[in-house]
MARZA-708671 format. One record per residue (C-alpha): x, y, z; residue number from 1; residue in three letters. Coordinates in nm, 2 decimals. Each point is the difference from the previous one (the first is absolute). Layout:
N
PT    east   north      up  num  residuo
PT       X       Y       Z  NUM      ALA
...
***
This chain:
250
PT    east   north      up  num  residuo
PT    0.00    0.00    0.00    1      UNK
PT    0.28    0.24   -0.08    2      UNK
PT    0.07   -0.02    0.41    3      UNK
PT   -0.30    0.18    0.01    4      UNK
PT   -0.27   -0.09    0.32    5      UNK
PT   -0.37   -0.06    0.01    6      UNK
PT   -0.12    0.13    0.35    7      UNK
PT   -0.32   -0.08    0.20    8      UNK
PT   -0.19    0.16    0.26    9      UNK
PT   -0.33    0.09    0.16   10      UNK
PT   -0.23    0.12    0.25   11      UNK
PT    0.18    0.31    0.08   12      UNK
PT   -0.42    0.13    0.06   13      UNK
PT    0.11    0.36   -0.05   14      UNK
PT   -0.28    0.24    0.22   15      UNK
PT    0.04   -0.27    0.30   16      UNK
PT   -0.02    0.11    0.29   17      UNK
PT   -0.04    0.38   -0.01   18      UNK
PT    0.17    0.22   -0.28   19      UNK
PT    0.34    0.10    0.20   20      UNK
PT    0.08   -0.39    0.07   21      UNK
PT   -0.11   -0.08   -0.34   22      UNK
PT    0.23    0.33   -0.14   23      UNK
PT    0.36   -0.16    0.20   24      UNK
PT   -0.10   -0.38   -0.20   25      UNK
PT   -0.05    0.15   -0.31   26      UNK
PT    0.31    0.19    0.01   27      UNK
PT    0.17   -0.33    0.10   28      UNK
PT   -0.18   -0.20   -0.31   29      UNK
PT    0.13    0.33   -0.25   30      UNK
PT    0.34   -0.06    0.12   31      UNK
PT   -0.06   -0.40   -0.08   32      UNK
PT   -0.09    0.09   -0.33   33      UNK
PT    0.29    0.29   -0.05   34      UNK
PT    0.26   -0.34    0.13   35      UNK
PT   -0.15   -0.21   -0.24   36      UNK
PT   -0.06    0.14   -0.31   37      UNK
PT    0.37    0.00   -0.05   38      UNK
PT    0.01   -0.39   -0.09   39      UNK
PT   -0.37   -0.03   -0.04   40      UNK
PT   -0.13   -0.23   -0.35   41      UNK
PT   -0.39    0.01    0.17   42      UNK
PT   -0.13    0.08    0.30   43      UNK
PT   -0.34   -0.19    0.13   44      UNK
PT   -0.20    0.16    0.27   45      UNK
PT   -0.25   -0.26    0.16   46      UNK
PT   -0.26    0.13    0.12   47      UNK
PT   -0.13    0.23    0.30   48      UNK
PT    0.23    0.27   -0.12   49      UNK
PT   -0.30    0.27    0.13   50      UNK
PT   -0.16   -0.10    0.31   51      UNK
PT   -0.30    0.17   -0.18   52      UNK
PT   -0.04    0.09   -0.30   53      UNK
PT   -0.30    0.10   -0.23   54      UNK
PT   -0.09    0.17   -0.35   55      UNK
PT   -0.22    0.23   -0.12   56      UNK
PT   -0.10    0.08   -0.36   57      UNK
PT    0.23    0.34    0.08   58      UNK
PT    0.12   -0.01    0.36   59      UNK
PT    0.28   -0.24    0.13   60      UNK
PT    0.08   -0.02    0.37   61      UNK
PT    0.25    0.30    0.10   62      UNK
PT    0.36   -0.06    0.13   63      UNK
PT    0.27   -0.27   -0.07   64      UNK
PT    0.12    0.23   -0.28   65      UNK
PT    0.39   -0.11    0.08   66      UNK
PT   -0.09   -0.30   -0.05   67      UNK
PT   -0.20    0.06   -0.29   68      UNK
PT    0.29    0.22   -0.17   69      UNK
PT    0.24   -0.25    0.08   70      UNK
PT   -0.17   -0.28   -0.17   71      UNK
PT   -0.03    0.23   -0.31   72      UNK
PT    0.34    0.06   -0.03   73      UNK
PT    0.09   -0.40    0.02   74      UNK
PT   -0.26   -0.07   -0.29   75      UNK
PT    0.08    0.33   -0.20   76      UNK
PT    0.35   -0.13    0.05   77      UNK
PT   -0.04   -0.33   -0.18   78      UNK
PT   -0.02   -0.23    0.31   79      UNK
PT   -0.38   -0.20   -0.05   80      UNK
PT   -0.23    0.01    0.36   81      UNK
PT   -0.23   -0.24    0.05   82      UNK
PT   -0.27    0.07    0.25   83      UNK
PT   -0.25   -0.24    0.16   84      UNK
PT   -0.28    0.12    0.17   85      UNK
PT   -0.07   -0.16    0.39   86      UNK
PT   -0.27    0.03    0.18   87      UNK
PT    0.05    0.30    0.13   88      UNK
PT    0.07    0.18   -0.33   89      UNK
PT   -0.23   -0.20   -0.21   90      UNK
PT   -0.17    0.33   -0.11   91      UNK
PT    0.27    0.03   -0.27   92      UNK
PT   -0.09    0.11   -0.34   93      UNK
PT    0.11    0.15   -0.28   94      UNK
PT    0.20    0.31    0.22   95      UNK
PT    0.31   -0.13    0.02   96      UNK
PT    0.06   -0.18   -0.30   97      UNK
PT   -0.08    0.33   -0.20   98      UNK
PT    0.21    0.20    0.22   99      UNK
PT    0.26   -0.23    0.15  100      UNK
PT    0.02   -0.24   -0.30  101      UNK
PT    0.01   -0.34    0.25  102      UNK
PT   -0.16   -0.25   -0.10  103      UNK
PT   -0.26   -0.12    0.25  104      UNK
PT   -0.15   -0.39    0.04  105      UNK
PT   -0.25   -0.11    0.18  106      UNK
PT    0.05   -0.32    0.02  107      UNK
PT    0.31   -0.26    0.08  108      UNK
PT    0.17   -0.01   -0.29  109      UNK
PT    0.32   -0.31   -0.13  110      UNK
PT    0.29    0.16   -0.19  111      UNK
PT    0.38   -0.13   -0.07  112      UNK
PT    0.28    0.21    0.05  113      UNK
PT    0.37   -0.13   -0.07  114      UNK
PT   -0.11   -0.39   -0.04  115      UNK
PT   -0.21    0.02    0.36  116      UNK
PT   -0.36   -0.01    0.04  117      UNK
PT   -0.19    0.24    0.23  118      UNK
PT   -0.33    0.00    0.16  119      UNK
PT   -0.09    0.37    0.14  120      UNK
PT   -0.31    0.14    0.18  121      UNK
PT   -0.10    0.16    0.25  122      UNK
PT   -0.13   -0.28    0.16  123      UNK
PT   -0.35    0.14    0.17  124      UNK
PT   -0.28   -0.24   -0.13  125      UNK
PT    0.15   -0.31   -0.13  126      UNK
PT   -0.09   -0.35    0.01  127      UNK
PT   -0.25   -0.13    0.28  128      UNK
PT    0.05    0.19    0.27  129      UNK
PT   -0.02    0.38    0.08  130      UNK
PT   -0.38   -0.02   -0.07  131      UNK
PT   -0.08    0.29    0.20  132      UNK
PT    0.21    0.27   -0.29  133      UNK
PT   -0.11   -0.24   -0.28  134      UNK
PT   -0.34    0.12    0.09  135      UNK
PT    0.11    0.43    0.10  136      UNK
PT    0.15   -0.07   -0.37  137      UNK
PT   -0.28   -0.06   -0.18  138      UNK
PT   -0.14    0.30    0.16  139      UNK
PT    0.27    0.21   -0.06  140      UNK
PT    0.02   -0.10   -0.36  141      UNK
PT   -0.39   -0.02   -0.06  142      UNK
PT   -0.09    0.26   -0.31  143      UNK
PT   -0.33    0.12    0.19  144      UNK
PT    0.13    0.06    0.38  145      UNK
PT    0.37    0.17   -0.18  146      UNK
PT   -0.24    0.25   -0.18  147      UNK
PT   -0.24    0.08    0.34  148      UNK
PT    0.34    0.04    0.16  149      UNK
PT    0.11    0.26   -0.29  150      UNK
PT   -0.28    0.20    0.08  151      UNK
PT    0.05    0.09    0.34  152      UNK
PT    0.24    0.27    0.01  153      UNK
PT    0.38   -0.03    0.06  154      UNK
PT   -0.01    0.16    0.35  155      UNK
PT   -0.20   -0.25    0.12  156      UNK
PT    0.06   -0.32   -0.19  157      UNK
PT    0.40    0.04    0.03  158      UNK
PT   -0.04    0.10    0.37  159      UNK
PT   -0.22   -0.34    0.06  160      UNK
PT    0.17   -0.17   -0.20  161      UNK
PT    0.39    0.06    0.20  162      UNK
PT   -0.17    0.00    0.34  163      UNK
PT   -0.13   -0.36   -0.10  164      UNK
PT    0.32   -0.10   -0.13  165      UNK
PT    0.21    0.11    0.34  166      UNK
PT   -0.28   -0.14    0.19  167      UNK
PT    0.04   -0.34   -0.17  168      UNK
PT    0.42    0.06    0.03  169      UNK
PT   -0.03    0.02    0.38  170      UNK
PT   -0.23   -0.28    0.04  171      UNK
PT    0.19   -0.23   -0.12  172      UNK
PT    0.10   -0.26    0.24  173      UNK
PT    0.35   -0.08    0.11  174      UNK
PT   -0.04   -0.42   -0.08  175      UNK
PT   -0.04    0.21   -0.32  176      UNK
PT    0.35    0.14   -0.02  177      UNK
PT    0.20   -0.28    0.10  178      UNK
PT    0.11   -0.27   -0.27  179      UNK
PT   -0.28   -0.31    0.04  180      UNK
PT    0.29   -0.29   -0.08  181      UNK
PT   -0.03   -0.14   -0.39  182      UNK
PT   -0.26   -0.23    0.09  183      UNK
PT   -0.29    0.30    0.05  184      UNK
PT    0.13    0.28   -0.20  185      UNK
PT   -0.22   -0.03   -0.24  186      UNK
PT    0.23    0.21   -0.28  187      UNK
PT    0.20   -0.27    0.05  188      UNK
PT   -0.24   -0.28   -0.06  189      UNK
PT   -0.13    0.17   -0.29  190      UNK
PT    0.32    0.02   -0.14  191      UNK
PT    0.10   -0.40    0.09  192      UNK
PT   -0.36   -0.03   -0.23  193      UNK
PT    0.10    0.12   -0.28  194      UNK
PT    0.31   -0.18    0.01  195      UNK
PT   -0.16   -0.31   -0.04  196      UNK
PT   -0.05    0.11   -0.34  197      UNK
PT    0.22    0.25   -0.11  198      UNK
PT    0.39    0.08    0.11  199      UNK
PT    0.10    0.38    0.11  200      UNK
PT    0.31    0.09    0.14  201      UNK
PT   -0.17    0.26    0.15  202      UNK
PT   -0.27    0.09    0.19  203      UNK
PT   -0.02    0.38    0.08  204      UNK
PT   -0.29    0.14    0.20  205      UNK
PT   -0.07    0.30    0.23  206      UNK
PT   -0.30    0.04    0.22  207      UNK
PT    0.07   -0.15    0.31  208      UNK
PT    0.27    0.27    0.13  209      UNK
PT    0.26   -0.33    0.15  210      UNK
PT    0.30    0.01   -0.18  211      UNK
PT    0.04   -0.40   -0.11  212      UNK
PT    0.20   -0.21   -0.16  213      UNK
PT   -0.08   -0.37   -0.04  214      UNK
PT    0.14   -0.27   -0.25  215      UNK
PT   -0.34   -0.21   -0.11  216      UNK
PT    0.19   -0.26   -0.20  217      UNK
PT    0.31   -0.12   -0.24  218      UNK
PT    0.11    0.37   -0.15  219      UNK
PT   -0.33    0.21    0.12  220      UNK
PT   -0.01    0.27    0.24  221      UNK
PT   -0.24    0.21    0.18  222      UNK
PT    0.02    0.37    0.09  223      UNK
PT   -0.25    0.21    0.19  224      UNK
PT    0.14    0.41   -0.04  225      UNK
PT   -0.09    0.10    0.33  226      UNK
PT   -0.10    0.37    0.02  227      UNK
PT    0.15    0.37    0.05  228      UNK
PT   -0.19    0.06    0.30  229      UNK
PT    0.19   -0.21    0.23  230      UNK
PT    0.27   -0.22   -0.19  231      UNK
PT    0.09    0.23   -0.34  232      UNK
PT    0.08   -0.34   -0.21  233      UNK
PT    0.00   -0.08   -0.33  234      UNK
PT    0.11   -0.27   -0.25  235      UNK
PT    0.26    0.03   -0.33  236      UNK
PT    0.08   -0.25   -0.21  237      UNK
PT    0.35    0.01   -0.17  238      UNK
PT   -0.03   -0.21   -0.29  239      UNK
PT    0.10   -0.34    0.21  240      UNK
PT   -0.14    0.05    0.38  241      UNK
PT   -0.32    0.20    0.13  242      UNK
PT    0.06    0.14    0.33  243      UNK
PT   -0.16    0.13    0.31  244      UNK
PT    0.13    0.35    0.13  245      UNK
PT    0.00    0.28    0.23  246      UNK
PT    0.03    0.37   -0.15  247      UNK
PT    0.20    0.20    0.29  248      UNK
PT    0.01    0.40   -0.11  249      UNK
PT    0.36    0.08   -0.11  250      UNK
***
């Protein structure tokens, strides 16, 4: 890859937990991107970037514009972004493609880099489990309740809307932060399923905020990102190895 590096991060849920916190992470994530643009082929974002995040026909949420700016300068730059949308940033559309120029999925998505095969998501939703999301998804992504929700004006909705998501952020229990052993993560056991059928080398998802990495089997790894709220981790793959790591400020 011309000793160029793929890099891979997520939930850095930019607006969490009040606009000053959120200001010192973002910095820390601009200065993550200024660090790595230097060797940078792609750089994958998975998921959760915005701990809210919604679009109107004419009005996007205010704020993150370092972030924003620094994004556009990687893409204007030459270096492809590929953003996927989590369930906290779901609300994605057709914003930051048009001004950004990432590329956004919305769905896990299989792609081969340097002769290795990679499995990314976000992780939120898949397989059996996690039934309680698979059902606030289908709300969330519903055409009829998306366009009651675009009628109630911005003040209100995006105000609901981030006190929700804080509230949910803060609920969470701590069995919920811990690692649950390979047996009952259930990222894990969704990704030992598919390898019943189909080899990756690796498995890269975000979601869960634990910084993880597991081998499943005979030349397969798994790697959970972690988050910039607590453990500022993220993955790059150097054309032979993908590894775990820990951005420190220079």
């Amino acid at each position: 890859m011309e000793n160029k590096k793929i890099y891979f991060a997520s939930d850095i849920h930019l607006g969490l937990p009040n606009h000053a916190d959120s200001l010192v992470r973002e910095k820390k994530f601009v200065a993550f991107l200024d660090e790595i643009k230097k060797d940078a082929k792609e750089i994958y974002l998975l998921g959760d970037v915005f701990d809210f995040w919604h679009e109107y026909k004419h009005v996007v949420p205010r704020g993150y514009v370092r972030f924003l700016g620094k994004i556009a300068e990687i893409t204007d730059s030459g270096i492809p972004v590929h953003f996927f949308t989590g369930n906290h940033d779901i609300w994605v559309y057709d914003y930051l493609p048009t001004e950004l120029g990432v590329t956004i999925h919305r769905e896990p998505i299989k792609i081969e880099l340097n002769n290795k095969k990679f499995y990314l998501a976000h992780g939120d939703g898949l397989g059996p489990w996690d039934k309680g999301f698979k059902f606030m998804k289908w709300g969330f992504t519903n055409p009829i309740l998306q366009w009651f929700f675009a009628r109630l004006h911005p003040n209100f909705a995006v105000g609901l809307a981030n006190f929700l998501s804080r509230k949910n952020r803060y609920a969470e229990s701590e069995d919920e932060k811990v690692f649950k052993g390979k047996d009952k993560e259930w990222l894990v056991l969704y990704s030992k399923k598919i390898l019943e059928t189909e080899h990756f080398d690796y498995f890269i998802y975000g979601h869960r905020h634990i910084p993880i990495e597991l081998i499943l089997g005979k030349n397969s790894k798994y790697i959970n990102l972690g988050d910039w709220i607590h453990h500022f981790t993220y993955a790059v793959f150097d054309g032979e190895n993908t590894e775990l790591k820990k951005f420190t400020d220079l």
